[in-house]
Backbone and ligand atoms as CSV (ligand in chain L), in Angstrom:
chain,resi,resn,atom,element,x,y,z
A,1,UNK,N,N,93.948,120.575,63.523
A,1,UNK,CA,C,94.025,119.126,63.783
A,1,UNK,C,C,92.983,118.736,64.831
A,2,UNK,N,N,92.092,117.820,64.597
A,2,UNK,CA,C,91.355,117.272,65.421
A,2,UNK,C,C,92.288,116.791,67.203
A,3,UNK,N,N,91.373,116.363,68.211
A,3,UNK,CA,C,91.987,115.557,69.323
A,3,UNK,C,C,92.914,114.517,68.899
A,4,UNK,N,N,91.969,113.651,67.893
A,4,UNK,CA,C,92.736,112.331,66.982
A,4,UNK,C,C,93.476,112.397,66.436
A,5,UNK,N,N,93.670,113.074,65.405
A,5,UNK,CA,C,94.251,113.464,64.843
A,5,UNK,C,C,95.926,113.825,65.696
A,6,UNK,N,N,95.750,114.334,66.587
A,6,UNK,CA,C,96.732,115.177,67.698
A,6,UNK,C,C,97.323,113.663,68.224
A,7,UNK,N,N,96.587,112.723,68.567
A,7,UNK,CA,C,96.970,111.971,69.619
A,7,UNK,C,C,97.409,110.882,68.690
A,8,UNK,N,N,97.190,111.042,67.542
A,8,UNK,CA,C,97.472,109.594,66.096
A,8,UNK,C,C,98.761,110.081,65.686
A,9,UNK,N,N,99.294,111.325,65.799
A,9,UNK,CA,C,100.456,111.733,65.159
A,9,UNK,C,C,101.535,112.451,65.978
A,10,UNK,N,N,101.348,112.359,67.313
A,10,UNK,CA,C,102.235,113.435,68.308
A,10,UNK,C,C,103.385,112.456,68.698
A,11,UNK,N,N,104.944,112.548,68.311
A,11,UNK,CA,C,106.197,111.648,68.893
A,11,UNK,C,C,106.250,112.725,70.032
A,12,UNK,N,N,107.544,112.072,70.536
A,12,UNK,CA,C,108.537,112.552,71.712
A,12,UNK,C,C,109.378,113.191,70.449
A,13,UNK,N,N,109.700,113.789,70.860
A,13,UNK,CA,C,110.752,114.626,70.203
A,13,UNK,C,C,112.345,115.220,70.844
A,14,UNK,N,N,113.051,114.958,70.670
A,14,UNK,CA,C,114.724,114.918,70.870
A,14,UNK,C,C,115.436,115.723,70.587
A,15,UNK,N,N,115.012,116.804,69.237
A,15,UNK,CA,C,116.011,117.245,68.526
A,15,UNK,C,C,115.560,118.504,68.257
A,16,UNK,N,N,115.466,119.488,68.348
A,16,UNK,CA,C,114.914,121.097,68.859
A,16,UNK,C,C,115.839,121.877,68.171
A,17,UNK,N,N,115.225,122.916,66.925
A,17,UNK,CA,C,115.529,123.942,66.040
A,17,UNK,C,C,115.718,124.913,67.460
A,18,UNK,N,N,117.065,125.760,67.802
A,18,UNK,CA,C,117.007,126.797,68.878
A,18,UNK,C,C,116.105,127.595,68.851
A,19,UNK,N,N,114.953,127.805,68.781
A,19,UNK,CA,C,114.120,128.841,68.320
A,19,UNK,C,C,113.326,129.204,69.569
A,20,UNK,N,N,113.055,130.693,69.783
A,20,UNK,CA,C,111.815,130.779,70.378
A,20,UNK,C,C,110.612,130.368,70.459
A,21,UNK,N,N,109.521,129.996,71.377
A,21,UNK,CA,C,108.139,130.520,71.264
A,21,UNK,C,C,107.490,131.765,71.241
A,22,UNK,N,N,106.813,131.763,70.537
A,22,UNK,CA,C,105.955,133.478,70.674
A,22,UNK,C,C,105.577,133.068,71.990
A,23,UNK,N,N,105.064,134.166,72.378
A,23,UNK,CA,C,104.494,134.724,73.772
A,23,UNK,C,C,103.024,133.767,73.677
A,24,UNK,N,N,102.149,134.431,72.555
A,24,UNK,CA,C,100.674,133.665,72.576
A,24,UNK,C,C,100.524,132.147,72.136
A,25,UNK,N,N,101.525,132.014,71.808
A,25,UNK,CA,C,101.684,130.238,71.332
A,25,UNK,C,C,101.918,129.367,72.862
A,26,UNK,N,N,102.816,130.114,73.840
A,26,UNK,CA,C,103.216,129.842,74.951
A,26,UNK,C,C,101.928,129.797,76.075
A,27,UNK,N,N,101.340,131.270,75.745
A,27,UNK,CA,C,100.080,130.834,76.542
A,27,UNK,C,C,99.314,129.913,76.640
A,28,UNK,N,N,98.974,129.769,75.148
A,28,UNK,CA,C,97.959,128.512,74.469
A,28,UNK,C,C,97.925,127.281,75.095
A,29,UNK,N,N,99.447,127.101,74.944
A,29,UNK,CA,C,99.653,125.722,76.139
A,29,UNK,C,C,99.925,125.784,77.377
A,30,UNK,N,N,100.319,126.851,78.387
A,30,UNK,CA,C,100.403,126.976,79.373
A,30,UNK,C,C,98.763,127.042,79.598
A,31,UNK,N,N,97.865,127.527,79.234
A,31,UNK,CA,C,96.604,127.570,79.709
A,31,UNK,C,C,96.075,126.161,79.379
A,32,UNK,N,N,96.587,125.161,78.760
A,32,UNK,CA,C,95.932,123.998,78.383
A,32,UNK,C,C,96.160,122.986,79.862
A,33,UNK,N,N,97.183,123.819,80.623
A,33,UNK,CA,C,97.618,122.946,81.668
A,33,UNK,C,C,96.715,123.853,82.636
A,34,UNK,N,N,96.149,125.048,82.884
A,34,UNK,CA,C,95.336,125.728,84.017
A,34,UNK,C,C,94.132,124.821,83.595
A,35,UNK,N,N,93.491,124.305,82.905
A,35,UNK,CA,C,92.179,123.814,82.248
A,35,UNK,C,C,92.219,122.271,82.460
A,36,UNK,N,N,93.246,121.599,82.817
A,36,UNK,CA,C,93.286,120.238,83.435
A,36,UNK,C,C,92.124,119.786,84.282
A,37,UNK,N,N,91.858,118.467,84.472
A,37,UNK,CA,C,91.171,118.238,85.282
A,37,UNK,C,C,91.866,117.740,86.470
A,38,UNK,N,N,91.274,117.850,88.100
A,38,UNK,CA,C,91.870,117.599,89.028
A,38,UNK,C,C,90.739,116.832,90.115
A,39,UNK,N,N,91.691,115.920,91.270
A,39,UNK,CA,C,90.478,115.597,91.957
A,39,UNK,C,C,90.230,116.670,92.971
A,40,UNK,N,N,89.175,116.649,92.835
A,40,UNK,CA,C,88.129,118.011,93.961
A,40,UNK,C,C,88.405,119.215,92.937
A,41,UNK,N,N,89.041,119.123,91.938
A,41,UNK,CA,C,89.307,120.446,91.538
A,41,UNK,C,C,90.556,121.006,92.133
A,42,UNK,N,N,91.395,120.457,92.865
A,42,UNK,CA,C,92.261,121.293,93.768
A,42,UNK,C,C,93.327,121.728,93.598
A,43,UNK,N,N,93.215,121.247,92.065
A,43,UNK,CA,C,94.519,121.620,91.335
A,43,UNK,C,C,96.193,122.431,91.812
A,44,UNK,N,N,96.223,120.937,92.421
A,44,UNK,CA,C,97.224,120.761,93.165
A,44,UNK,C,C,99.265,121.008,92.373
A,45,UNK,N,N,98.906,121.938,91.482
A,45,UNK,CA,C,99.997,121.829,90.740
A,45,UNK,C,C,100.202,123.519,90.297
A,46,UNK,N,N,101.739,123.527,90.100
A,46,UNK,CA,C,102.451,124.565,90.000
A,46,UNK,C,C,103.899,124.413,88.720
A,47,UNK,N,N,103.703,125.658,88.273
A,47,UNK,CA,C,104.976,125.219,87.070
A,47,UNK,C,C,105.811,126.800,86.825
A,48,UNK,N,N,107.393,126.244,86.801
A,48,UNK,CA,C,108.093,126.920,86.355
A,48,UNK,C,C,108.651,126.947,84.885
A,49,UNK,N,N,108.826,127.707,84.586
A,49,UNK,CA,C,108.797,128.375,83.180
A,49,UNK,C,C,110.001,128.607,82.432
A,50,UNK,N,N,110.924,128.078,82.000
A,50,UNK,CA,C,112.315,128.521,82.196
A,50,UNK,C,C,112.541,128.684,80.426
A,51,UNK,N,N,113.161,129.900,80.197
A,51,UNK,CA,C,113.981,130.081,79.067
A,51,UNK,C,C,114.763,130.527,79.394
A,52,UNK,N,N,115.725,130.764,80.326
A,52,UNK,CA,C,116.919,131.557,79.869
A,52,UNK,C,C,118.377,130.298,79.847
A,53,UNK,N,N,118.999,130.241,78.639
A,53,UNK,CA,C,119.578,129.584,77.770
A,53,UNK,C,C,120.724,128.969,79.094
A,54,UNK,N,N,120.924,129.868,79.870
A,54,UNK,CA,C,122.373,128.775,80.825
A,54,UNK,C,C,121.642,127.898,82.072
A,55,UNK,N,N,120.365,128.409,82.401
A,55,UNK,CA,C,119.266,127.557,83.470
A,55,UNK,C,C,118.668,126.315,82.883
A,56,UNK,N,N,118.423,126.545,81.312
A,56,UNK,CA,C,118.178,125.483,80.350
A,56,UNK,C,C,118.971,124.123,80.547
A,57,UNK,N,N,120.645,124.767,80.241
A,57,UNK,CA,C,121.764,123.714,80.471
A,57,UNK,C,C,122.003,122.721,81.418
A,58,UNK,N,N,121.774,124.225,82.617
A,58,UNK,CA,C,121.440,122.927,83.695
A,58,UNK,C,C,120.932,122.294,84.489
A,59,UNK,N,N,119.618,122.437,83.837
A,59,UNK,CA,C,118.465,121.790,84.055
A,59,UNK,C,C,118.800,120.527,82.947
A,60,UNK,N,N,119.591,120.415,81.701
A,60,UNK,CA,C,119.339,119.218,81.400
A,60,UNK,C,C,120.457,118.457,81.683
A,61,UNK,N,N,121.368,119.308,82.441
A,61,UNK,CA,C,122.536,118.565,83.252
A,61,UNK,C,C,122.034,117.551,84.386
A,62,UNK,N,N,121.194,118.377,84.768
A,62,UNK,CA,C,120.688,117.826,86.148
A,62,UNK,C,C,119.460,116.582,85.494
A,63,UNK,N,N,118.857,116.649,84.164
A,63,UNK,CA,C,118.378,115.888,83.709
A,63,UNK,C,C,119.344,114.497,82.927
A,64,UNK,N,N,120.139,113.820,83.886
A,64,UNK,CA,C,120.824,113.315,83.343
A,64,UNK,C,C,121.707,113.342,81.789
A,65,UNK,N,N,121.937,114.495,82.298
A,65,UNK,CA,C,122.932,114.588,80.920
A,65,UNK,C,C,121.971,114.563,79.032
A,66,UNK,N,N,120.879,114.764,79.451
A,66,UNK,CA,C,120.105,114.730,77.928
A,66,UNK,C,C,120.315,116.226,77.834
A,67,UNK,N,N,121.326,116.475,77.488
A,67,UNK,CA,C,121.512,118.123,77.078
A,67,UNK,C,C,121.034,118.665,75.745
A,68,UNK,N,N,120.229,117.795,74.863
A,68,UNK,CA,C,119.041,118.401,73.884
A,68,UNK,C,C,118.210,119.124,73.889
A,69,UNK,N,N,117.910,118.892,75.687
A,69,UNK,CA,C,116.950,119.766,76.291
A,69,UNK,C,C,117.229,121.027,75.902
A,70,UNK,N,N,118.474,121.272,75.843
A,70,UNK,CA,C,118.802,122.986,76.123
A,70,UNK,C,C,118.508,123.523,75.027
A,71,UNK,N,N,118.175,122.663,73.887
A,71,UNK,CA,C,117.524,123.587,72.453
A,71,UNK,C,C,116.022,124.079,72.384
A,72,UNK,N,N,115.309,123.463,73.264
A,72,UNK,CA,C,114.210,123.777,73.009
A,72,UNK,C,C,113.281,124.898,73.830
A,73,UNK,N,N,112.922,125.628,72.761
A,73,UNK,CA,C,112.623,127.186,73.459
A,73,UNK,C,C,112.461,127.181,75.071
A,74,UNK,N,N,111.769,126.323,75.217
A,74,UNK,CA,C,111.429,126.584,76.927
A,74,UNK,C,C,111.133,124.823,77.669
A,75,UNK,N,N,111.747,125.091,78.651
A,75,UNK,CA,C,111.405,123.717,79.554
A,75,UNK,C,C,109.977,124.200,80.540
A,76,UNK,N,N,109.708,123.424,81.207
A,76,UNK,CA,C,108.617,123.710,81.936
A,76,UNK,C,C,108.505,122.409,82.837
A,77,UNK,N,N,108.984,122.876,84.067
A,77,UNK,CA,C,108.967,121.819,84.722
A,77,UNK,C,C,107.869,122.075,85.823
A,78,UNK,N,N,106.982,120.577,86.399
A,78,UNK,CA,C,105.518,120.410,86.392
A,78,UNK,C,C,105.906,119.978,88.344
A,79,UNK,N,N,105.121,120.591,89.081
A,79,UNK,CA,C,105.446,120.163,90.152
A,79,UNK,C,C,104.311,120.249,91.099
A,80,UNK,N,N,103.851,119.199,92.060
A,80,UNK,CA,C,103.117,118.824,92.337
A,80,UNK,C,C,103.417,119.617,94.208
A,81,UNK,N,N,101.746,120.105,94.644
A,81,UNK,CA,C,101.838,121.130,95.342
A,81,UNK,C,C,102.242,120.418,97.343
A,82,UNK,N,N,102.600,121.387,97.913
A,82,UNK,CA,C,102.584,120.703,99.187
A,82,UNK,C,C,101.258,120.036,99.789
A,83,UNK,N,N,101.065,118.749,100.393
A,83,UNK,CA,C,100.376,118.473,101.106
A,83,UNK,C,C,99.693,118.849,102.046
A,84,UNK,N,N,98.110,119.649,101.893
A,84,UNK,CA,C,97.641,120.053,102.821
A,84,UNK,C,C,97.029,118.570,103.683
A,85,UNK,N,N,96.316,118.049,103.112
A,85,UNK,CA,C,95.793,116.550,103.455
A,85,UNK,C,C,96.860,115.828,102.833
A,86,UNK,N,N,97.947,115.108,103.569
A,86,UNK,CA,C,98.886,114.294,103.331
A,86,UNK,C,C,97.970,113.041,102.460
A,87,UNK,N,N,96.857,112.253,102.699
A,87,UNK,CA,C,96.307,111.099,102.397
A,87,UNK,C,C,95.851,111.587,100.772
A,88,UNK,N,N,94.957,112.564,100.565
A,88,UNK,CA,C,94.613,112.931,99.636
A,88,UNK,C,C,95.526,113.276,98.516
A,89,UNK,N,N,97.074,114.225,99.156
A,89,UNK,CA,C,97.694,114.593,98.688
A,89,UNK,C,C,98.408,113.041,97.681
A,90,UNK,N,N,98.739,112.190,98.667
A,90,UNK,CA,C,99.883,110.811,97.935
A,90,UNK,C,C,98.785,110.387,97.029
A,91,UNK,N,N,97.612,110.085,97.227
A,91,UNK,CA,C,96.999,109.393,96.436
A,91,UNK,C,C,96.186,110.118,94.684
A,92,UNK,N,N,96.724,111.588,95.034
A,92,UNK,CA,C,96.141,112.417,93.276
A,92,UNK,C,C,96.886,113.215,93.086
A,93,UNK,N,N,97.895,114.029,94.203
A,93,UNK,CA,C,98.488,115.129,93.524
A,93,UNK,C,C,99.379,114.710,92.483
A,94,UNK,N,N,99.986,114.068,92.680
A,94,UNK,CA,C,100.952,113.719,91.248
A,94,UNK,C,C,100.147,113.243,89.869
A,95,UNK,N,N,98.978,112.169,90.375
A,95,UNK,CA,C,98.528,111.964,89.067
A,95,UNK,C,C,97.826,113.251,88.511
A,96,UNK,N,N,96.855,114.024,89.135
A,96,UNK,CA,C,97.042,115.206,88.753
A,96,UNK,C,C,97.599,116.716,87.704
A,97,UNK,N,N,99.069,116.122,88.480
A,97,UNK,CA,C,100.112,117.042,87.641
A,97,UNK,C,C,100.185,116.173,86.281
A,98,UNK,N,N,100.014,115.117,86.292
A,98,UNK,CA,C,100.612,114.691,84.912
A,98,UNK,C,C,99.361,114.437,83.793
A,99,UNK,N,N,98.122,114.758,83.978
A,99,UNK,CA,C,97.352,114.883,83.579
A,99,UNK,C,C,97.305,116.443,83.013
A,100,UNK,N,N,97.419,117.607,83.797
A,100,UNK,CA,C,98.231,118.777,83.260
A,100,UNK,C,C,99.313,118.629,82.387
A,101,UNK,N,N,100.496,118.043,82.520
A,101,UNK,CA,C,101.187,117.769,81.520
A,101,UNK,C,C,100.917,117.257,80.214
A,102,UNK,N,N,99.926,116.123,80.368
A,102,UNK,CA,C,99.702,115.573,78.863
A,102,UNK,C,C,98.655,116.827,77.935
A,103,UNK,N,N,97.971,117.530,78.973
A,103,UNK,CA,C,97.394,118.878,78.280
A,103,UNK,C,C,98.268,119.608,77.735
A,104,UNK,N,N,99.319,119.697,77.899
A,104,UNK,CA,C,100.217,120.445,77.464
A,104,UNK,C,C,100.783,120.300,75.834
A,105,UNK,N,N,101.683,118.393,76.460
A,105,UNK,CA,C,101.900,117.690,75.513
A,105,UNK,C,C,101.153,118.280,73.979
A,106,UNK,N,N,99.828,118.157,74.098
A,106,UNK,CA,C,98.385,117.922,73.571
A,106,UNK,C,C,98.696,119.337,72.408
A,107,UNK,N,N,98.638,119.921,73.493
A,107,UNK,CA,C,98.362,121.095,72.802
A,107,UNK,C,C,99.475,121.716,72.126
A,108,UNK,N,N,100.126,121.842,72.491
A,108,UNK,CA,C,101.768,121.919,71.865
A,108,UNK,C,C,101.848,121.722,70.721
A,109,UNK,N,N,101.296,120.519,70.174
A,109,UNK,CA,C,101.228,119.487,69.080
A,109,UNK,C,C,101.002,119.814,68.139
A,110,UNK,N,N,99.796,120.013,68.328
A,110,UNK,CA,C,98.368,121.168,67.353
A,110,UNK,C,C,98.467,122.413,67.237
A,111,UNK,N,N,99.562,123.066,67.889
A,111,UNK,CA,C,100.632,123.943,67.530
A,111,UNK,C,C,101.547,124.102,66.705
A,112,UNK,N,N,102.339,122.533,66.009
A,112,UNK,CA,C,102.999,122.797,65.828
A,112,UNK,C,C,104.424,122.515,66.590
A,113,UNK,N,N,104.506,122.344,67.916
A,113,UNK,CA,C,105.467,122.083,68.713
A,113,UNK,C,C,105.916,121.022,69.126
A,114,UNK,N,N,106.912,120.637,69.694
A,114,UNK,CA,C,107.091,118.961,70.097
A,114,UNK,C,C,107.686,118.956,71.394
A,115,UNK,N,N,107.674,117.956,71.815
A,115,UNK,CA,C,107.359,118.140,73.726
A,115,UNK,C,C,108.139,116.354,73.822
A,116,UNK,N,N,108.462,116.555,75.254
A,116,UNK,CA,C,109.225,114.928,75.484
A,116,UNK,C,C,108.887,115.358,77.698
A,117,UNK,N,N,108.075,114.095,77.547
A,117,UNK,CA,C,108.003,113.956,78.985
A,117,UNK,C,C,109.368,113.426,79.466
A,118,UNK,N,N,109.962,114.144,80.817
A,118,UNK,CA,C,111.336,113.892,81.029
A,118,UNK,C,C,111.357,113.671,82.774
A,119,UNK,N,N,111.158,112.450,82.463
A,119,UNK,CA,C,111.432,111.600,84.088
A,119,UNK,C,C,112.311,111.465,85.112
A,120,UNK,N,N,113.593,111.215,83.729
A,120,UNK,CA,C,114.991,110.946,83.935
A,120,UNK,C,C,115.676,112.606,84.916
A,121,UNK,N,N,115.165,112.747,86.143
A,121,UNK,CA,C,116.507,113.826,86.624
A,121,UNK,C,C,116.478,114.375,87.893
A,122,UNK,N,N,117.517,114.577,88.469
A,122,UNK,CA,C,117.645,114.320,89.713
A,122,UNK,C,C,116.825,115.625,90.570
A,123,UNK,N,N,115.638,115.018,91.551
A,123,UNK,CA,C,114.836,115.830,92.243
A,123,UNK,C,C,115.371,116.946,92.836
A,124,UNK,N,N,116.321,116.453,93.515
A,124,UNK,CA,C,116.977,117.462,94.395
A,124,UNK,C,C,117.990,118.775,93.961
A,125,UNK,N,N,118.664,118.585,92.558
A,125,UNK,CA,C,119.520,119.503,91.551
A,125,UNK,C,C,118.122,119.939,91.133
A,126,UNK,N,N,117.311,119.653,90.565
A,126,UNK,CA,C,116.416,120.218,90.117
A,126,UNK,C,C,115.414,121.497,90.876
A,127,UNK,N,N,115.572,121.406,91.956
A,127,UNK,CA,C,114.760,122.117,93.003
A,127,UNK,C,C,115.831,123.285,93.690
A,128,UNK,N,N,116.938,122.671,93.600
A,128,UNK,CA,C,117.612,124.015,93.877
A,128,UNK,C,C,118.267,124.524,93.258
A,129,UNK,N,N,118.122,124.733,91.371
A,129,UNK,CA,C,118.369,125.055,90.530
A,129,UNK,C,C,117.118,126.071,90.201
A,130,UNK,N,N,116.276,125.567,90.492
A,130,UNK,CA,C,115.004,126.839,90.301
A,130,UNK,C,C,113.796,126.632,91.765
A,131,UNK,N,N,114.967,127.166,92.919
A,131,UNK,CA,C,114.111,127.651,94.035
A,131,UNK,C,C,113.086,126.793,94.447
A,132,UNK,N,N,113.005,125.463,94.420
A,132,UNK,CA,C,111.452,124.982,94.526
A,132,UNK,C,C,111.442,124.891,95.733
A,133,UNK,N,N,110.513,125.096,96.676
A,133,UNK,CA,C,110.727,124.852,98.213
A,133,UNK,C,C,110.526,122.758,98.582
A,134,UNK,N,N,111.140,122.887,99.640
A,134,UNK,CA,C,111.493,121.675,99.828
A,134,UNK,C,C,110.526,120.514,99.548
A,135,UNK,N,N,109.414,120.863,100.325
A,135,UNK,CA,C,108.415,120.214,101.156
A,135,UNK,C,C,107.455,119.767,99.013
A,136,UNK,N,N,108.095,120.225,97.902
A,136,UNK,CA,C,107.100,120.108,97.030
A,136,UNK,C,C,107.905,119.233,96.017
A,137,UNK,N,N,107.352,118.069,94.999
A,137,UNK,CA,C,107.725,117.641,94.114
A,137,UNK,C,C,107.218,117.904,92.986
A,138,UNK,N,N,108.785,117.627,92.242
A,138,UNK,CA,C,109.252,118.246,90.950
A,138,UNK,C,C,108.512,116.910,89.863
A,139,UNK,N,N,107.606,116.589,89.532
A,139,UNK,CA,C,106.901,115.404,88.963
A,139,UNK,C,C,107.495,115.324,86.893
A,140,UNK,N,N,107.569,116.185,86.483
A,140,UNK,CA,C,108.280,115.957,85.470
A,140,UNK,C,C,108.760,117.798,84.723
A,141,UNK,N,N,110.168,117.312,83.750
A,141,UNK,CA,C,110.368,118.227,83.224
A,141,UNK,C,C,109.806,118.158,81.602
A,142,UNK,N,N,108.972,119.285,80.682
A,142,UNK,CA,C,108.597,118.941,79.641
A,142,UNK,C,C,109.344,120.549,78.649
A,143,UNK,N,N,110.610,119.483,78.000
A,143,UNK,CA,C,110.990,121.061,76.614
A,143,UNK,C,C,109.599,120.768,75.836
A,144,UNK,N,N,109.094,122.077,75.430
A,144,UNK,CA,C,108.622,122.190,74.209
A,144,UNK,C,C,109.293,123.299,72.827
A,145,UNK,N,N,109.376,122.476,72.092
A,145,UNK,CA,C,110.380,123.739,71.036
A,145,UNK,C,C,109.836,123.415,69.493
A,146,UNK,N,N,110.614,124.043,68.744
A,146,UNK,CA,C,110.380,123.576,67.152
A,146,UNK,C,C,111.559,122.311,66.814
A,147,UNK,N,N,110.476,121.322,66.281
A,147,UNK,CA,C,111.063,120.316,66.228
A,147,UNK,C,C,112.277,119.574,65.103
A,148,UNK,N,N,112.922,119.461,65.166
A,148,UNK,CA,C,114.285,119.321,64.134
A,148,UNK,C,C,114.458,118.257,63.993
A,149,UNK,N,N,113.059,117.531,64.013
A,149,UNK,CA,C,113.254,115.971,63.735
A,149,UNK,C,C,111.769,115.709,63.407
A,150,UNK,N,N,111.758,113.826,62.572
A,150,UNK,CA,C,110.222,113.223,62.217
A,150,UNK,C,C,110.570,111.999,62.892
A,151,UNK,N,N,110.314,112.259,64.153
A,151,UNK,CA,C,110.392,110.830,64.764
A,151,UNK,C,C,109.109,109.795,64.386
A,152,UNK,N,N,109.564,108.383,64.117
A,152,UNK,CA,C,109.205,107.319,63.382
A,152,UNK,C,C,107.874,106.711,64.818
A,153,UNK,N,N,107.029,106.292,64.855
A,153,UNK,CA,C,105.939,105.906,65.547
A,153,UNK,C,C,106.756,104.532,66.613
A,154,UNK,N,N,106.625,104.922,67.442
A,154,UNK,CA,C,106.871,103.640,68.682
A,154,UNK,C,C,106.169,102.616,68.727
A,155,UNK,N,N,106.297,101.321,68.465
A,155,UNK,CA,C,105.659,100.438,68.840
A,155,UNK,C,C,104.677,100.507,69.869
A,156,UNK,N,N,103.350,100.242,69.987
A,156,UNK,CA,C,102.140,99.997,70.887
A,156,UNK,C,C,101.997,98.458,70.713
A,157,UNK,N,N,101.971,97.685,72.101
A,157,UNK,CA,C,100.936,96.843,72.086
A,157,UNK,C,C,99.542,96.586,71.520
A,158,UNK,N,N,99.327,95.558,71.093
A,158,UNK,CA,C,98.164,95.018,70.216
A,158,UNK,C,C,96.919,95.487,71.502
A,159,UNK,N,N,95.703,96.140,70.929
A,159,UNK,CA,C,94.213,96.518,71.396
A,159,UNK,C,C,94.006,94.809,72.341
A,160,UNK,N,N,94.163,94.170,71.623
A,160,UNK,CA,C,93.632,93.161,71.850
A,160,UNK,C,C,94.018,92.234,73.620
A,161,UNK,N,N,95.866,93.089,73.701
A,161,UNK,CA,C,96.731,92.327,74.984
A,161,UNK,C,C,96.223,93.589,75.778
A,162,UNK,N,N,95.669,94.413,75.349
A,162,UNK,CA,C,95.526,95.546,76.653
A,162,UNK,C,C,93.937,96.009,77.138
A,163,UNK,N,N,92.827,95.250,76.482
A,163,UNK,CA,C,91.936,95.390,76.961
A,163,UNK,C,C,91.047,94.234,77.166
A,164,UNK,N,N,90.468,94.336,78.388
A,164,UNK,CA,C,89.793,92.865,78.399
A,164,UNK,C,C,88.120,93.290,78.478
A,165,UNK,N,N,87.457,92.141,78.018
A,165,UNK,CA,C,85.500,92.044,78.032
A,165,UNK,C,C,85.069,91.733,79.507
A,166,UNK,N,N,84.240,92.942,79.781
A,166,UNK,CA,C,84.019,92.524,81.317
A,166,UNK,C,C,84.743,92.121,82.428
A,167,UNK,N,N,85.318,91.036,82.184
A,167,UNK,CA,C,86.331,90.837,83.017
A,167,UNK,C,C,87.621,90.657,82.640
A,168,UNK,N,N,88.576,90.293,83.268
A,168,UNK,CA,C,90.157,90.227,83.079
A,168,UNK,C,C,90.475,89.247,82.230
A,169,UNK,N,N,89.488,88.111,82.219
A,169,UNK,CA,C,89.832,86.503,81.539
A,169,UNK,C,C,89.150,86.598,80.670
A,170,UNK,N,N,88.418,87.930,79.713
A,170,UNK,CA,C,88.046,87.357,78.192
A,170,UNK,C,C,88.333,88.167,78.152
A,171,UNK,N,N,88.987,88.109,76.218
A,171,UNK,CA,C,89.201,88.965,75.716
A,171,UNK,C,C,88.384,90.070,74.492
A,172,UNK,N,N,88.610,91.344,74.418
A,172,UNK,CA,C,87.904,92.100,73.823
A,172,UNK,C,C,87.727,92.067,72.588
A,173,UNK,N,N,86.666,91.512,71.672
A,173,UNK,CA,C,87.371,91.528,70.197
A,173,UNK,C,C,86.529,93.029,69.727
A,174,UNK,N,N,87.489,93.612,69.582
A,174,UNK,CA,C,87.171,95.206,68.769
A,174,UNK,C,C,88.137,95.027,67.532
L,1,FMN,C1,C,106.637,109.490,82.716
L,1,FMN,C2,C,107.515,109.526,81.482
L,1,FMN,C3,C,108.865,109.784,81.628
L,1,FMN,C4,C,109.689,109.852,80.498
L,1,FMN,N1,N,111.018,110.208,80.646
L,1,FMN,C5,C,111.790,110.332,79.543
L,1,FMN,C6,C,113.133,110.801,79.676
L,1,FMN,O1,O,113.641,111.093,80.755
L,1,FMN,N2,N,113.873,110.918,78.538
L,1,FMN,C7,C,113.354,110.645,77.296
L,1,FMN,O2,O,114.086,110.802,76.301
L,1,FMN,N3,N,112.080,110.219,77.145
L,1,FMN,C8,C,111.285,110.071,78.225
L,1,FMN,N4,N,109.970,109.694,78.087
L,1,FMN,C9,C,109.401,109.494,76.723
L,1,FMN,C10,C,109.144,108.020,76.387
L,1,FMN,O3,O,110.381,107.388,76.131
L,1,FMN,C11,C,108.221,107.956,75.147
L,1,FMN,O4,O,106.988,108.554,75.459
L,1,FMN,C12,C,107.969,106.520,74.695
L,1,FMN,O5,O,109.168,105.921,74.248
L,1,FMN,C13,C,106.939,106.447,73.557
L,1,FMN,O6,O,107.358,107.233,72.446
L,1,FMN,P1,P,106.431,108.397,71.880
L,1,FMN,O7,O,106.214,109.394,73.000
L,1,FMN,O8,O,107.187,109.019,70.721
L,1,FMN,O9,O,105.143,107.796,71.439
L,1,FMN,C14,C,109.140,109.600,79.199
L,1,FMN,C15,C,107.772,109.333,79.081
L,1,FMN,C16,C,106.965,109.314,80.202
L,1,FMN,C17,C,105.471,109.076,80.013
């Protein structure tokens, strides 16, 4: 599958066949997130890896109760590193991490796999459910698994309400 291709046809996905990932399928996308781009490079981000089936649970306990999570081979939750430069840190480490994440997303896809960015869950259960030290945030949790569903395309806003010509007050006709 092309990039386009990837990014014309990739849902959120909900509904997860219990199945494993292979090992090298797992890499594929875990390395799609080492290959991110970052500012300075400083790649300010760290991720835990979780399959084992009762840490799953409650991690999606702690993810407000979306306990779908727990079908899908592995969660991977994305966390953004301690602040060496506090200023630098608020203003990229998180966007950062989630720029790693959508690499993930990405790649997953073109795999074969289906992935759901997961916002929804509480920082603090989450961090001392898998050791995270204090001082670091938990920026999102992402299952990727085999998908047990064809989720239907989400509405997008019209090209037209979201980009403007030169400036803000004309509009783009593409
Ligand atoms: C930052 C972020 C947080 C999200 N959190 C959740 C979540 O907690 N639970 C969920 O089911 N979907 C979550 N989503 C998925 C969105 O609902 C989904 O991307 C959106 O409805 C568009 O659908 P699509 O991804 O299939 O195109 C989140 C998406 C983003 C980008």
């Amino acid at each position: 599958m092309s990039v386009l291709e990837v990014i014309d046809t990739r849902r959120s996905v909900r509904k997860y066949k219990p199945e494993e990932i292979p090992e090298g399928d797992l890499k594929k996308i875990l390395t799609a997130a080492q290959l991110a781009p970052s500012a300075g490079n400083r790649q300010p981000w760290r991720f835990v890896v979780v399959r084992d089936p009762e840490r799953k649970r409650n991690l999606a306990e702690a993810a407000r109760n979306q306990l779908w999570l727990a079908d899908a081979g592995v969660i991977v939750a994305a966390i953004a590193m301690d602040p060496n430069d506090p200023e630098v840190y608020a203003r990229w480490a998180e966007r950062d991490v989630m720029t790693a994440v959508e690499h993930m997303v990405l790649s997953a896809w073109s795999l074969g796999y289906g992935t759901c960015w997961i916002g929804a869950f509480n920082q603090d259960k989450v961090k001392e459910l898998l050791g995270i030290p204090e001082e670091m945030t938990v920026v999102n949790l992402l299952p990727i698994g085999v998908p047990n569903q064809t989720p239907e395309a989400r509405p997008r806003k019209p090209l037209k309400e979201l980009f403007h010509a030169e400036k803000y007050d004309s509009a783009l006709d593409i």
